[in-house]
Structures are given as structure tokens and as C-alpha cells.
PLY file of the C-alpha trace (Angstrom):
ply
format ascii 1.0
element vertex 127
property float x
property float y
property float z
element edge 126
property int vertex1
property int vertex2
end_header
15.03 7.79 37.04
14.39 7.57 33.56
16.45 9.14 30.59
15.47 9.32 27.21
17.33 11.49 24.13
15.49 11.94 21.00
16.92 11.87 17.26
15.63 11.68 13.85
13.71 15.17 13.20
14.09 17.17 10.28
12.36 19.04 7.07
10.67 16.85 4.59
8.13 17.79 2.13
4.13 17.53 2.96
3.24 13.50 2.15
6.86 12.76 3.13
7.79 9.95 5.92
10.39 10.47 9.18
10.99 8.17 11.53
11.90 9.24 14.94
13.69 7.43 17.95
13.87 8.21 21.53
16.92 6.19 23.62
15.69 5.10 26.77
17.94 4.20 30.12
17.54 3.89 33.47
15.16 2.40 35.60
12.61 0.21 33.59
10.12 0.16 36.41
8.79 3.87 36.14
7.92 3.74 32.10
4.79 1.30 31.71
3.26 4.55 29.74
5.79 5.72 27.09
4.59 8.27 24.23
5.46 10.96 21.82
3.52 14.77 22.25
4.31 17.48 20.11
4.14 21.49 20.55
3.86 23.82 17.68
5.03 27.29 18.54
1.95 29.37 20.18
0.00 26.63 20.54
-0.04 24.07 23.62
1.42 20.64 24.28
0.07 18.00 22.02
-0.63 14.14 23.01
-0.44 12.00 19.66
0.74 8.34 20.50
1.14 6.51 23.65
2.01 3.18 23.99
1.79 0.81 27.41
3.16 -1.96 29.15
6.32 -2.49 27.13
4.33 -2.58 23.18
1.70 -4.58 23.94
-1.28 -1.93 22.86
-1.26 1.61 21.37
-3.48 4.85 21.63
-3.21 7.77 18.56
-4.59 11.18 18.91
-7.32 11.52 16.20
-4.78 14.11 14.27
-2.15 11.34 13.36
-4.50 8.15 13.57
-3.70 6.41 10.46
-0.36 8.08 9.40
1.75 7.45 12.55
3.32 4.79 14.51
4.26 4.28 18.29
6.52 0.76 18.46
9.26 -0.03 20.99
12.07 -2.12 20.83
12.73 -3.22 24.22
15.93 -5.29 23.55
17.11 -1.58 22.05
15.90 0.34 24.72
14.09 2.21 21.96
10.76 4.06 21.30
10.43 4.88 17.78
7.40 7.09 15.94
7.07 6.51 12.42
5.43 9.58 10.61
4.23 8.50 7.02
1.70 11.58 5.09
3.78 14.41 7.21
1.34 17.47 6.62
2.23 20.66 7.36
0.21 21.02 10.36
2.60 18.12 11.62
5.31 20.89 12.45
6.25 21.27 16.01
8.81 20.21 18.37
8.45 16.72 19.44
9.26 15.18 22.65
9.28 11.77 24.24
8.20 10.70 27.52
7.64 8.03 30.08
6.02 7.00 33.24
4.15 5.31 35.65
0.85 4.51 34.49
-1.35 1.39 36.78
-3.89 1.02 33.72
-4.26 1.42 30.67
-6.46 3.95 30.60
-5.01 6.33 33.12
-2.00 6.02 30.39
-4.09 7.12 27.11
-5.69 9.97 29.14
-4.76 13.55 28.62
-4.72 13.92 32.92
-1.43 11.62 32.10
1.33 13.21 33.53
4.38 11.76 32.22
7.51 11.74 34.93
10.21 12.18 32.35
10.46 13.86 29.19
13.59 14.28 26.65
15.00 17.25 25.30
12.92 17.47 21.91
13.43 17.27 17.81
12.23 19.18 15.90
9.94 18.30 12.64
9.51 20.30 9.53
7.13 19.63 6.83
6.93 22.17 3.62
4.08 22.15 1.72
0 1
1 2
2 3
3 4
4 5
5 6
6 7
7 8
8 9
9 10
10 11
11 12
12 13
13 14
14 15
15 16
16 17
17 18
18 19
19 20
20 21
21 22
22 23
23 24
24 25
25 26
26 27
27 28
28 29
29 30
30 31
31 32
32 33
33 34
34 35
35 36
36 37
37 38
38 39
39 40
40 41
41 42
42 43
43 44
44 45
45 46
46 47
47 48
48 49
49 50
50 51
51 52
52 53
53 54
54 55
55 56
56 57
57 58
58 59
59 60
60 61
61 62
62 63
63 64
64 65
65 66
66 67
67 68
68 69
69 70
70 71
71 72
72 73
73 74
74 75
75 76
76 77
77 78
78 79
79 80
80 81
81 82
82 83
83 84
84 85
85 86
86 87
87 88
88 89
89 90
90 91
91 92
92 93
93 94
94 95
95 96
96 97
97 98
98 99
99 100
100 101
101 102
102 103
103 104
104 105
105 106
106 107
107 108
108 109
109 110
110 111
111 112
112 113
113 114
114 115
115 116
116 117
117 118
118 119
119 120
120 121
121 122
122 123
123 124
124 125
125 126
């Protein structure tokens, strides 16, 4: 079982920078997918940065391709998203989550299923 707690969410102004971090524990053999997805209210679950097989390659939705980050520091147990040019649109709740993922491509899918998620932080940009 995996655990992961997010922090780091807040308001900022539109073309403003967050970075958020998601704590990982537990066992390290059911995350070779990690990623961050985002839902806005009314609208569904977003995808917008996976990373796989402990930070050795990335995927970006098209939406954040460019302004966003997915890194992991494995000696901190950590999976961070940087967020540079927030837009507006950028608003949502924002989760982490990990899981099993035998290629790399099954990982950056959207028929990904992700085993365990954390509890969400939310994002605010103001235009």
C-alpha cells in the first residue's frame, strides 16, 4: 500500500508560480507510474503530468505542456509539480497518485488507473 499527502496549494495571481509536493510512503514496488490530475468543480478528472519508473521520463497533458513540471526526489520520498504561468483555467483541486504501470505507455495513457490517490490541494489563480 501506498500513501501519499499533498501540500503546497493556494491563490496566486494569473502568470504566478506554485510549487506543489506530494509525500510518498509505503511500499515502493506498486508506484512505477506516479502523476498529478486535477478536477475543476463541474467538470471531470483531469490527467496533466505523469512521470515513470522513479524520474527517468515525463508525459504533460497538452494544457500545462510548457508551464509545468513533474520531478521526484526519491531520496525524499517526494513528487513535486512545479506550476510556472498559473492561468486561471489552472483552478481545480489537485491530487496525486501512484501505481503499477509495466510500460511506459500504459502509464501516460488516460485508461491509467492509478491504485492510490491523496487527499487533494487545492489551487487558485485570480486573474
Amino acid at each position: 500500500q501506498v500513501q501519499l499527502v499533498e501540500s503546497g496549494g493556494g491563490s496566486v495571481q494569473a502568470g504566478g508560480s506554485l510549487r506543489l509536493s506530494c509525500a510518498v510512503s509505503g511500499d515502493t514496488s506498486g508506484r512505477s507510474c506516479m502523476g498529478w490530475f486535477r478536477q475543476a468543480p463541474g467538470k471531470g478528472r483531469e490527467g496533466v503530468a505523469r512521470i515513470y519508473g522513479g524520474g527517468g521520463s515525463t508525459y504533460y497533458s497538452d494544457s500545462v505542456k510548457g508551464r509545468f513540471t513533474i520531478s521526484q526526489d526519491n531520496a525524499k520520498n517526494t513528487l513535486y509539480l512545479q506550476m510556472n504561468k498559473l492561468k486561471p483555467e489552472d483552478t481545480a483541486m489537485y491530487y496525486c497518485a501512484a501505481g503499477p504501470a509495466p510500460w511506459i505507455n500504459i502509464c501516460y495513457s488516460g485508461s491509467w488507473l492509478p491504485r492510490n490517490w491523496g487527499q487533494g490541494t487545492q489551487v487558485t489563480v485570480s486573474s
